[in-house]
N, C-alpha and C positions, 0 to 999 in steps of 0.2 A: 782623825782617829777612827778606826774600824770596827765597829761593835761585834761580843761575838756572836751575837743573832744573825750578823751579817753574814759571817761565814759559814758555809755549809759543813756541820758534824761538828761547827765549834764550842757548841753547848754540851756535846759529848766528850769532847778533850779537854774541858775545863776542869777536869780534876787531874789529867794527867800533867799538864803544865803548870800547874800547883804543886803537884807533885816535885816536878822537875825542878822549879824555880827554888821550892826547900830546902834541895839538896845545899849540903856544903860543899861545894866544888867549882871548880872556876868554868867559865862560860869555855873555854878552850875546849876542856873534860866531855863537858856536857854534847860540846858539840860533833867530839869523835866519835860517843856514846851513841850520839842518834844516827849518825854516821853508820855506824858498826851494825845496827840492829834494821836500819835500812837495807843493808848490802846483804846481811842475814836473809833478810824478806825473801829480799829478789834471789838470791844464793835459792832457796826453799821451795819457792816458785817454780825456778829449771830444774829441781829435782823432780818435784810432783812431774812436770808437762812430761819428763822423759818417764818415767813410770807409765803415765798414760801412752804416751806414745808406745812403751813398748807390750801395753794389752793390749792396745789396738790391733798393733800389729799381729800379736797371736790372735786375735781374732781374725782378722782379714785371713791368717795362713787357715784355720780351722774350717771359715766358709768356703776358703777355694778346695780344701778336703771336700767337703761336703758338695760343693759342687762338682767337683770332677768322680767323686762316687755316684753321684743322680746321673750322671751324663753314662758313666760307664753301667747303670741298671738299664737305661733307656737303650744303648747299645744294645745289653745284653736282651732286652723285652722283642727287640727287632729283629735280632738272631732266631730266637721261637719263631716268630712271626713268619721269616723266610725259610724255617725249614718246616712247615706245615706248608706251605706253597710250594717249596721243591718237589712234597714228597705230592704232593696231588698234581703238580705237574710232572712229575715221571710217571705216576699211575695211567695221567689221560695221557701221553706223547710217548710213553713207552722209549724214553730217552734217559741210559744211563748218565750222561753229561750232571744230569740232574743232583743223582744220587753224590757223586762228588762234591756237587755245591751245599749239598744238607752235611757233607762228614767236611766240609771247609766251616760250614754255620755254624756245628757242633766245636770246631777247633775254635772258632773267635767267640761262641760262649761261656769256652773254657775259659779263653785267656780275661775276657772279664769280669769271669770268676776271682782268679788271682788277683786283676788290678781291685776287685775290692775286699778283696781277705787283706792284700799291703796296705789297703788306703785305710783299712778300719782297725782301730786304737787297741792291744793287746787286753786294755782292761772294758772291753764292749764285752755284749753279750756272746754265748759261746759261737761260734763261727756253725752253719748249715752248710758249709761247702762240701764238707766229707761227704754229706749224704745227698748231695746235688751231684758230685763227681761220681758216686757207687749207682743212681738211677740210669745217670747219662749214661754210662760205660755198658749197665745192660742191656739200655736201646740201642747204643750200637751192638750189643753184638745180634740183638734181634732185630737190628736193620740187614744184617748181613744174612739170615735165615731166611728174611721177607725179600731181599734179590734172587736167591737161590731159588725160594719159591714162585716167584712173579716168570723166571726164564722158565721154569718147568711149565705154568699155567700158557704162556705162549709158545711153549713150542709145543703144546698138545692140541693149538686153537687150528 
């Protein structure tokens, strides 16, 4: 015979088997009962993991948001980066080739302007792109006065 010291948690269920055994009902009953509320368990169980499973999952989509906005800053940080080296290299090589590569630079900082206006969530804070788009648009057009004047300064050298 198996004491219930023996069994582990069985001095905790010793009142629900007292319980049980009270009841008026036949051992058939009792046994579809514990049946039922087993299947319940596990029933309740698959529902939690899928719950989990599916915050998970908007989290994993949320990180790859945010990852692919850092990727598209760091883009756009390199963009700067190479149109301050275009513009100092056409100043020293006197090489319009140049100038194209800085209004190509300008063009791929725009676009990753856009990729993070769509990547970031309508309810974030108000969007700087308006006025990132209206600075840009003035240095280009005062790139285009600073070529007009660079050919005038060389062809008086």
């Amino acid at each position: 015979m198996v004491n219930a010291d023996q069994i582990p948690l069985g001095g905790l269920l010793n009142p629900l088997v007292a319980a049980v055994a009270r009841t008026r009902a036949s051992v058939h009953t009792k046994l579809l009962a514990g049946f039922l509320v087993g299947a319940l368990l596990i029933l309740a169980m698959g529902v939690l993991n899928l719950l989990i499973l599916a915050r998970m999952s908007d989290r994993v989509a949320e990180l790859t948001r945010l990852h692919e906005k850092v990727d598209w800053a760091r883009r756009m940080e390199y963009q700067v980066t190479a149109q301050s080296h275009f513009r100092a290299m056409a100043l020293l090589t006197r090489d319009d080739s140049n100038n194209d590569k800085i209004t190509s630079a300008k063009r791929t900082f725009l676009e990753g302007l856009d990729a993070l206006e769509r990547l970031s969530p309508p309810s974030s804070s108000p969007s700087t792109g308006g006025s990132v788009r209206l600075t840009i648009g003035s240095r280009h057009r005062g790139s285009g006065r600073w070529r007009s004047i660079r050919r005038e300064i060389s062809r008086t050298r």
